[in-house]
C-alpha positions as CSV (number, residue, x, y, z in Angstrom):
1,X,41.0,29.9,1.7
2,X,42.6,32.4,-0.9
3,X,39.8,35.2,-3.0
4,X,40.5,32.5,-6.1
5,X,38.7,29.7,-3.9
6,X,36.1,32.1,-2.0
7,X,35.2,33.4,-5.2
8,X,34.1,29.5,-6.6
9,X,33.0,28.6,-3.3
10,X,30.1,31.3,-3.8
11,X,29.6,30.6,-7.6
12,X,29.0,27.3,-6.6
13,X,26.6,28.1,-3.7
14,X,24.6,30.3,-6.2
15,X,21.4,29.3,-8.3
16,X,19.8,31.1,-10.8
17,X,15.9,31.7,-10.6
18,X,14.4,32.6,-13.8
19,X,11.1,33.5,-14.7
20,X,10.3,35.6,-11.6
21,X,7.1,37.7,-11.9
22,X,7.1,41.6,-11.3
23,X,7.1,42.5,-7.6
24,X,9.1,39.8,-6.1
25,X,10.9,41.0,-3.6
26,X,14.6,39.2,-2.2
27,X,13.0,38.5,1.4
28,X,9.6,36.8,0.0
29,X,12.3,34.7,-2.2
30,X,14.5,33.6,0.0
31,X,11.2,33.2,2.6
32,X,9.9,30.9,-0.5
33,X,12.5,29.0,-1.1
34,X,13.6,28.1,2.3
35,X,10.2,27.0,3.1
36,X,9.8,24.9,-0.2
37,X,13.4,23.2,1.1
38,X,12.3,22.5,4.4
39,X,8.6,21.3,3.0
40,X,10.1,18.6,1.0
41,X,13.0,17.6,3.4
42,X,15.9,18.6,1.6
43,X,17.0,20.2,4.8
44,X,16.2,20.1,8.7
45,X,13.2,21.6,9.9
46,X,14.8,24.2,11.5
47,X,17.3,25.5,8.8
48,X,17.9,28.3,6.7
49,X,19.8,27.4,4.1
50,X,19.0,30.1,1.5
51,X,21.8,33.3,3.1
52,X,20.8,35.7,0.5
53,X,18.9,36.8,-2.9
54,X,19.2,39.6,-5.5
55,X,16.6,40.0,-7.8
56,X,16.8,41.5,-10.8
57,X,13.6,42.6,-13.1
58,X,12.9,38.9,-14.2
59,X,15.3,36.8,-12.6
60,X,16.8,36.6,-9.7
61,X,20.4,34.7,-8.1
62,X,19.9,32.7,-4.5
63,X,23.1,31.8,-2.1
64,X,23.1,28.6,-0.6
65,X,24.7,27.9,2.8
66,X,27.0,25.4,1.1
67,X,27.7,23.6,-2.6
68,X,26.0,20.5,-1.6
69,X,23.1,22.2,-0.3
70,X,22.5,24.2,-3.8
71,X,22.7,20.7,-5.6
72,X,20.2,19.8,-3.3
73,X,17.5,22.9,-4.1
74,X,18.5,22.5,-8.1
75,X,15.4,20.1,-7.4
76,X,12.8,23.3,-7.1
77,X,13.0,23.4,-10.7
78,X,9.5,24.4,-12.0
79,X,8.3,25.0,-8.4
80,X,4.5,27.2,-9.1
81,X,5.0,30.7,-7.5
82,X,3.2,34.1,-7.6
83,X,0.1,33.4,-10.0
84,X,1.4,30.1,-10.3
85,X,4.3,31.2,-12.3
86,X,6.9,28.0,-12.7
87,X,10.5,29.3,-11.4
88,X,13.5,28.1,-13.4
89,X,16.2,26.8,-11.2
90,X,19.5,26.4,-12.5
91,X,23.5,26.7,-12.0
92,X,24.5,30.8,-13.5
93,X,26.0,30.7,-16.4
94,X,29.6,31.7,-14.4
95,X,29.3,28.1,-12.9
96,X,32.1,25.8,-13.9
97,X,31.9,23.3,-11.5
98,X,31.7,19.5,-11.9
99,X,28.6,18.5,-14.1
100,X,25.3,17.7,-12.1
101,X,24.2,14.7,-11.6
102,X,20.3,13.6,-12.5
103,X,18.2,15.2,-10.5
104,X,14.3,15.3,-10.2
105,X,12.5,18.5,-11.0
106,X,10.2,19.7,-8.7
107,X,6.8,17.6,-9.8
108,X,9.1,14.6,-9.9
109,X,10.1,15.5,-6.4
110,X,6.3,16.1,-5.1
111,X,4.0,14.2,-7.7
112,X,2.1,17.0,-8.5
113,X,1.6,17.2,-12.3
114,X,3.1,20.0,-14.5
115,X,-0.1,22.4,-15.5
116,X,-1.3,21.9,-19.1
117,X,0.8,23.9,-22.3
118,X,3.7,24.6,-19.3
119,X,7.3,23.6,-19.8
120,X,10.4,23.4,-18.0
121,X,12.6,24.0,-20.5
122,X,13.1,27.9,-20.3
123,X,13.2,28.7,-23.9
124,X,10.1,26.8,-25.4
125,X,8.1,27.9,-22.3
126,X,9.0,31.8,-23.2
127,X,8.2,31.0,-27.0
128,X,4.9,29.5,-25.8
129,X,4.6,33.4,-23.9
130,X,5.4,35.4,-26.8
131,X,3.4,37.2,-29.7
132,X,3.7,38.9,-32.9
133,X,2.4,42.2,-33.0
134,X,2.6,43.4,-37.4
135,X,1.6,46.4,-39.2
136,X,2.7,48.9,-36.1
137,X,3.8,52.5,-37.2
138,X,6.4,54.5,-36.0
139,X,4.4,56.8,-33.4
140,X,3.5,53.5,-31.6
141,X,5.8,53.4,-28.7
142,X,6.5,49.9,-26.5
143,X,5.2,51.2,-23.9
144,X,1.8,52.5,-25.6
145,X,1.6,49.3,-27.4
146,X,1.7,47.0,-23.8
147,X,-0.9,49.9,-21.8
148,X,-2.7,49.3,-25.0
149,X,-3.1,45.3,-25.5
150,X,-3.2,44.8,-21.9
151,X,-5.9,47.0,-20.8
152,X,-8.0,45.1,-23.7
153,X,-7.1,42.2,-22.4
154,X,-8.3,43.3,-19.3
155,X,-11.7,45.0,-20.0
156,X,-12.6,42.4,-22.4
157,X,-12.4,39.6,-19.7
158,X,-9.5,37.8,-21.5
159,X,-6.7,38.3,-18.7
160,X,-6.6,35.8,-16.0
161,X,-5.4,37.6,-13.5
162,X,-4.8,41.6,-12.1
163,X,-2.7,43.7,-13.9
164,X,-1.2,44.0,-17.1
165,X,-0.8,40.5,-18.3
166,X,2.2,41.8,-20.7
167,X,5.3,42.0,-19.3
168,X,7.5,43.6,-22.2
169,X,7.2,44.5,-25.7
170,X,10.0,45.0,-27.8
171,X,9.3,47.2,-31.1
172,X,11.5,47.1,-34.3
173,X,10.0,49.0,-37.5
174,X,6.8,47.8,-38.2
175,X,6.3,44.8,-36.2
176,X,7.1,44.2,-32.5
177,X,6.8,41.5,-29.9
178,X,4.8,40.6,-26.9
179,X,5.6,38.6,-23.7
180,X,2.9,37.6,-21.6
181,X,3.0,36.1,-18.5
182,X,1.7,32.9,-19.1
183,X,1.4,31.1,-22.2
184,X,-2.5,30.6,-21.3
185,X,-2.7,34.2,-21.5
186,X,-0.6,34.3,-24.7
187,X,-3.4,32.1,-26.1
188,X,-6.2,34.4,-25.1
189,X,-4.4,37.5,-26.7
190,X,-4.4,35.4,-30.1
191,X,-8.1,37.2,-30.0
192,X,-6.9,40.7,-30.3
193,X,-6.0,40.0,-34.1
194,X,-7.6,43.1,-36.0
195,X,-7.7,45.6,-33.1
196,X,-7.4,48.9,-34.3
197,X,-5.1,51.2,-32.9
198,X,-3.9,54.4,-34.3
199,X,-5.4,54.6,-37.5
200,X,-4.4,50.7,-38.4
201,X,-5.5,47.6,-37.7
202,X,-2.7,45.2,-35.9
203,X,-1.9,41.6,-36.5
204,X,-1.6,39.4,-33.5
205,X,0.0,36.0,-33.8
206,X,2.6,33.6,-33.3
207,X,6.0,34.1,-33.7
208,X,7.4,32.3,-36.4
209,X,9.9,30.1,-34.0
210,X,6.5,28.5,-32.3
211,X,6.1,25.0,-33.1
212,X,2.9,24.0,-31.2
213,X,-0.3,23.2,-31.8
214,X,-2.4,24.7,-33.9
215,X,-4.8,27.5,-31.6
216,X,-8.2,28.2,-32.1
217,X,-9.2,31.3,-31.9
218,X,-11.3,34.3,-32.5
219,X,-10.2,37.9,-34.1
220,X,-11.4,41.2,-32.3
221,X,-14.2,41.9,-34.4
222,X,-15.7,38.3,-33.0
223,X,-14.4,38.9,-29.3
224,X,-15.9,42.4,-29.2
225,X,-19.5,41.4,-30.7
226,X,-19.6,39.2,-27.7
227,X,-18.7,41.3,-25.4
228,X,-21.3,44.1,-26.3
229,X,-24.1,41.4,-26.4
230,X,-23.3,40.2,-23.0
231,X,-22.0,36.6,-24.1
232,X,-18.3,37.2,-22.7
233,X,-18.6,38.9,-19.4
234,X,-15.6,40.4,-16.7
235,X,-14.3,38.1,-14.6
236,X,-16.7,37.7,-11.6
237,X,-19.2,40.4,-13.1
238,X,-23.1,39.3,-12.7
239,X,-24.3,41.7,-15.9
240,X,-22.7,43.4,-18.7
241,X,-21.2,46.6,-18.2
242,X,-23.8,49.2,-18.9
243,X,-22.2,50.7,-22.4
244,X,-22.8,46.8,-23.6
245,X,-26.3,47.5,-24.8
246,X,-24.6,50.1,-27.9
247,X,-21.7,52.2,-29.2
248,X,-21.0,55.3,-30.0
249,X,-18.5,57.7,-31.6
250,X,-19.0,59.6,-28.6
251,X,-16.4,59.1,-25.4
252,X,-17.4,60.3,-21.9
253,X,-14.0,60.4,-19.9
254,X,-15.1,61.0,-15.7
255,X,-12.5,61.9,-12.8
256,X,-9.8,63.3,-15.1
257,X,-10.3,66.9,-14.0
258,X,-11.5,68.7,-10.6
259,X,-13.6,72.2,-10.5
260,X,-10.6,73.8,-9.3
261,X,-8.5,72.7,-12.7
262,X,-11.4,74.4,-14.9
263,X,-10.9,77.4,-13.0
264,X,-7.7,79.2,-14.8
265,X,-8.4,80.2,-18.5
266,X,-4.9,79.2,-19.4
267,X,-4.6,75.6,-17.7
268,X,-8.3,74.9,-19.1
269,X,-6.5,75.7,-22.9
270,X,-3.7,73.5,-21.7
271,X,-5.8,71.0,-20.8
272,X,-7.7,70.8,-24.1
273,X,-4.4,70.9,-25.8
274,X,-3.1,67.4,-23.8
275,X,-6.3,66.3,-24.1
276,X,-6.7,66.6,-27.9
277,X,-3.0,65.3,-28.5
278,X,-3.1,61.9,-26.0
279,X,-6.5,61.1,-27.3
280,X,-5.8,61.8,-30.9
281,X,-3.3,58.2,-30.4
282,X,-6.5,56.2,-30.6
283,X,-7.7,57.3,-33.9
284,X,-9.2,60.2,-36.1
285,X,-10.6,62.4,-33.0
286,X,-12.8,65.0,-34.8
287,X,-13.5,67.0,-31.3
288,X,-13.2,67.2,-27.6
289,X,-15.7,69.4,-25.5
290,X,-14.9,70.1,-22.0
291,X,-17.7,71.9,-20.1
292,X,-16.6,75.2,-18.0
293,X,-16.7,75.3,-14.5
294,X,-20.7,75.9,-13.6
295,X,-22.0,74.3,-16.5
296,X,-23.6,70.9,-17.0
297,X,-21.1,67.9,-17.0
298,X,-18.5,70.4,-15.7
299,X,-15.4,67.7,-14.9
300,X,-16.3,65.6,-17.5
301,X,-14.2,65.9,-21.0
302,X,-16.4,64.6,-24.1
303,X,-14.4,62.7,-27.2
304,X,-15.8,62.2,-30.3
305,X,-14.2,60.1,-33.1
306,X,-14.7,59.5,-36.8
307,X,-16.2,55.7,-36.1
308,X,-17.3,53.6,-33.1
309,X,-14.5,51.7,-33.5
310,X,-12.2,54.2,-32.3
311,X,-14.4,55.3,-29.7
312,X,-14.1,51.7,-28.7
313,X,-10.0,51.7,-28.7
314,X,-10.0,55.2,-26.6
315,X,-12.3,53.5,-24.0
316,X,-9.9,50.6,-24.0
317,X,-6.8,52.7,-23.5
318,X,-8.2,55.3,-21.1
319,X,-10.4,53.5,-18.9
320,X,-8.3,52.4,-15.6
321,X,-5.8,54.7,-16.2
322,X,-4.5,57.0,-13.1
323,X,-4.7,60.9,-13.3
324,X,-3.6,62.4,-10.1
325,X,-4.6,59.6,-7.9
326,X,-7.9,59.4,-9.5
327,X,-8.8,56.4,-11.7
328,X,-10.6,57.7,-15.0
329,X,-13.5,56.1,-16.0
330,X,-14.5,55.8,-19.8
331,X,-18.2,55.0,-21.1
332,X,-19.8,55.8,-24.8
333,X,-21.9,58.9,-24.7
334,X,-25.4,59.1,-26.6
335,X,-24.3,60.6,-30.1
336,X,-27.6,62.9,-30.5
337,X,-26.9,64.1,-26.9
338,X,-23.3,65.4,-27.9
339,X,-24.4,67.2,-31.0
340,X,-27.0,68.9,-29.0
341,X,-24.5,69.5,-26.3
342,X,-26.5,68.1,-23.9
343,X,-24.4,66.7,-21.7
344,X,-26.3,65.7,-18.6
């Protein structure tokens, strides 16, 4: 066989697997995939018919031990993985064999029924995933706008899973776009409509390419009123966190800072300094008091904003977030306490 003929001999072994959630790795693929083929007979028990994977950030390539064997697994299509993520199985676009004949997808193939707003057709099921994020400003930054959104997501109760339920965001002037990870989720983040952030208030909707139904669905100001009162509650959380019963304009940050980082004038000045400018992204921050090392609440940095509201944002931003392997935990702080600095 010349390179011409080894070269389509592995283009048409190939299959494309789109759709692949963050932290797949090639081994868990191919251990997936050759498990799935064995499950459903497409191949002898003892087989391995998936040779090799490369995976990419959010798609991946299989090889197939021969041409009729890939035909065979183009029937995994919409198989439920990681989270229940539905894989996209398909020929690579470099393919230019023979047609395909009809073949079953993977519910056909198992009669289990497709879960409910999912798709098989790549494109509408992305569209389903995606937002519109309007009235951003140039200082908002993709990557501040997804730690953003998805830790309110997440604090809120409205992610349905761990992590960061936004994969990418894509800004351009002042609007940008969301993906999420499943369109359930992109449902649930219709509710962050009015969420202020930096000093403006963003939009959160559909995109205008979405053709579905119409949703139903809350803005922020509705989703955070029942969050504070108890009525939405953290996934698998008996009570409301202990800040529900009020606000504040007052944040405590805890776990940012050890003793020995208060210890140096000049890294304590440094300290206020990138303290003042990250926090300052979460609206109008009228002060930051950090207590010296020796005095009450020493460790603890103290945030206070021109409204609740941005209080509220800061605590949705900070809280979670790693600082030198410590997670920092974010709380309102009695206002009267602050301007007594009283800070026990």
């Amino acid at each position: 066989m010349d390179l011409y003929q080894q070269s389509q001999d592995k283009i048409n072994r190939e299959l494309f697997v789109g759709n692949t959630p963050p932290g797949t790795s090639e081994l868990l693929l191919m251990h997936f995939f050759n498990a799935a083929l064995r499950r459903v007979r497409l191949c002898a028990p003892n087989d391995t018919p998936v040779l090799n994977s490369r995976v990419n950030s959010k798609f991946a390539f299989v090889e197939l031990a021969s041409a009729e064997m890939a035909n065979r697994a183009l029937q995994l299509n919409g198989i439920p993985f990681l989270g229940g993520t539905l894989l996209k199985v398909s020929r690579p676009s470099k393919y230019m064999g023979p047609p395909d004949p009809p073949h079953k997808s993977w519910q056909e193939l198992t009669g289990q029924n497709l879960p409910d707003g999912a798709f098989l057709d790549a494109e509408q099921e992305k569209i389903r995933r995606e937002l519109f994020i309007g009235n951003t400003t140039p200082e908002m930054t993709e990557s501040m706008l997804r730690d953003f959104l998805g830790n309110a997501l997440q604090q809120v109760g409205l992610a349905m899973g761990p992590g960061n339920p936004i994969n990418t965001c894509r800004v351009s002037g002042k609007f940008a776009f969301i993906e999420l990870r499943t369109a359930a989720e992109a449902a649930q983040a219709l509710n962050l409509n009015n969420i202020p952030f930096l000093g403006t208030a963003l939009r959160v909707g559909r995109p205008s390419k979405y053709t579905g139904p119409p949703d139903v669905h809350g803005n922020w100001e509705d989703i955070l009123a029942k969050y504070m009162s108890g009525e939405l509650l953290l996934p698998n959380a008996p009570q409301p966190p202990p800040q529900a019963a009020y606000t504040s304009r007052v944040v405590q940050l805890k776990n940012m800072l050890s003793p020995q980082d208060l210890e140096d004038p000049e890294e304590y000045e440094d300290i206020m300094q990138d303290t003042r400018e990250e926090c300052s992204k979460f609206g109008n921050l009228l002060q930051v008091m950090i207590p010296r090392k020796g005095e009450v609440g020493a460790t603890q940095i103290f945030l206070e904003y021109g409204s609740a509201d941005e209080a509220n944002a800061a605590i949705l931003g900070l809280r979670g977030r790693t600082f030198d392997g410590r997670s920092v935990e974010a709380t309102f702080f009695d206002e009267a306490k602050f301007a007594a600095r009283d800070f026990s």
